[in-house]
C-alpha positions in Angstrom: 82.5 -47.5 -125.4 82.7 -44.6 -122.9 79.0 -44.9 -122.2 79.6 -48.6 -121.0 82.7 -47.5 -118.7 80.3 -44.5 -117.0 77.9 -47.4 -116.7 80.0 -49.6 -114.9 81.7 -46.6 -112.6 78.1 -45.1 -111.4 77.1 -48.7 -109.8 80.5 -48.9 -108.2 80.3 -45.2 -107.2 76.9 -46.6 -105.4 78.4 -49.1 -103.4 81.4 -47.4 -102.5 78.9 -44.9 -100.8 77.3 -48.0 -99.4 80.0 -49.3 -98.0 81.2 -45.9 -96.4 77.9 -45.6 -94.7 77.6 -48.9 -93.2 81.1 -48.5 -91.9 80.1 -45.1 -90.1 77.4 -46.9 -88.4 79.3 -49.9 -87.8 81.9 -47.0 -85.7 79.0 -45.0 -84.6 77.5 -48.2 -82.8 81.2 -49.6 -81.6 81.5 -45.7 -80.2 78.0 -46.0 -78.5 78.8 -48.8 -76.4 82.4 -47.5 -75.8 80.7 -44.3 -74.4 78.0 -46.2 -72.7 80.6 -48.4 -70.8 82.5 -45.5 -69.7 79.8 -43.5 -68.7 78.8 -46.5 -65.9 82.6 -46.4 -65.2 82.5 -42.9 -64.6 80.5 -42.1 -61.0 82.5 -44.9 -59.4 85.4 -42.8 -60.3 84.2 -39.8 -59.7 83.1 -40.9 -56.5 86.4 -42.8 -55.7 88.0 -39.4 -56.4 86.1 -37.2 -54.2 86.9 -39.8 -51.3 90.3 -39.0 -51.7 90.5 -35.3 -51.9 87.5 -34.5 -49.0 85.5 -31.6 -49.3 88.0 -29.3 -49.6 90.0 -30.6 -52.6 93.4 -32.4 -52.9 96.0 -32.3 -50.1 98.9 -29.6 -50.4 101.9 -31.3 -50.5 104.5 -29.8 -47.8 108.3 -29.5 -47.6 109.7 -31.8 -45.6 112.9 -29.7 -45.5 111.0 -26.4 -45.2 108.8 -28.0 -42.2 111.8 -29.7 -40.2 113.8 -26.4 -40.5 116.7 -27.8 -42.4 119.4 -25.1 -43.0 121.4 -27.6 -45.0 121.0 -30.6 -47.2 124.2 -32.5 -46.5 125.1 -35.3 -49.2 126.6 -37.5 -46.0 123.0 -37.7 -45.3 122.5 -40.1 -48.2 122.1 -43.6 -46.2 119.2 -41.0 -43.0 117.1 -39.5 -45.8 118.5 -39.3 -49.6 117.2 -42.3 -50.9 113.3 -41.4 -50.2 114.1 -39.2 -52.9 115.6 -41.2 -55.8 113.1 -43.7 -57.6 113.5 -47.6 -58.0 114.8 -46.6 -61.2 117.7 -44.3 -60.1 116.4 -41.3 -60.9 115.8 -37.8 -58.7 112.8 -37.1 -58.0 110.1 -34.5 -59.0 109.2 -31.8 -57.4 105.5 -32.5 -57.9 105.7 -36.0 -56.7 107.5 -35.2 -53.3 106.5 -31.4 -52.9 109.7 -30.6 -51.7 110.2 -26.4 -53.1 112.2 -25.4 -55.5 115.1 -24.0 -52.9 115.3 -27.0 -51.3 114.9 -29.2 -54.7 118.1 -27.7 -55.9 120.3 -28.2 -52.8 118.3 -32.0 -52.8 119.6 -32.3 -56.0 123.0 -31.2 -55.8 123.6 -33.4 -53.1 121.6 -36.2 -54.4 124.6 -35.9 -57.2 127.7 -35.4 -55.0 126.4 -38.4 -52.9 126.9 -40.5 -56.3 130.2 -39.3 -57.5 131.4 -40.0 -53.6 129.7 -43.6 -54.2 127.4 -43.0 -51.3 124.7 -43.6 -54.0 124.5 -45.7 -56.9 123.8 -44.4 -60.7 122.1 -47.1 -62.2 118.9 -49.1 -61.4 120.8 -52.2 -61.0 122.4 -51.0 -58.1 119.2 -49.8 -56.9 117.6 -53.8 -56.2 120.5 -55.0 -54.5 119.8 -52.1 -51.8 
């Protein structure tokens, strides 16, 4: 009896190692083309990527605040030049994303927040649209 039950495992053993194989060439050939597809997509982008950053490499971003000499970030400003630094959604922006530096990102921020407790500014993204 347990010689017919090996029997009948060791083909099934087979073609479960069958199956496993075909499978990895099934992903191996899906991966091919993936690769092959994003290898074309690749010197467009590349190329796309130098345009942008020149020779020399990408663009320093500046301090507007450090550049126009600003001694103080005023949160009555809100309605000159606050709101280029709030998102659509409400929030404060990065540091990385307007390359303001980190003395002037604190005082942007602080007054950023004063300006919406005084209602200068809205909280919410709602109140963002109807700008």
């Amino acid at each position: 009896m347990q010689k017919r039950n090996e029997a009948a495992n060791q083909p099934s053993a087979a073609a479960t190692q069958q199956n496993t194989q075909a499978q990895q060439g099934q992903s191996a050939q899906s991966g091919a083309s993936a690769q092959a597809s994003s290898q074309a997509q690749a010197p467009a982008q590349a190329a796309a990527r130098q345009a942008r950053q020149g020779v020399r490499g990408p663009r320093r971003k500046v301090c507007q605040f450090c550049h126009d000499r600003v001694r103080e970030i005023d949160y009555k400003d809100a309605a000159r030049f606050l709101k280029r630094y709030i998102s659509d959604r409400g929030k404060i922006e990065p540091r990385r994303k307007t390359g303001t530096c980190a003395k002037h990102q604190r005082a942007l921020s602080r007054a950023l927040k004063q300006a919406r407790f005084m209602a200068l500014l809205p909280y919410t993204a709602e109140h963002m649209r109807s700008m």
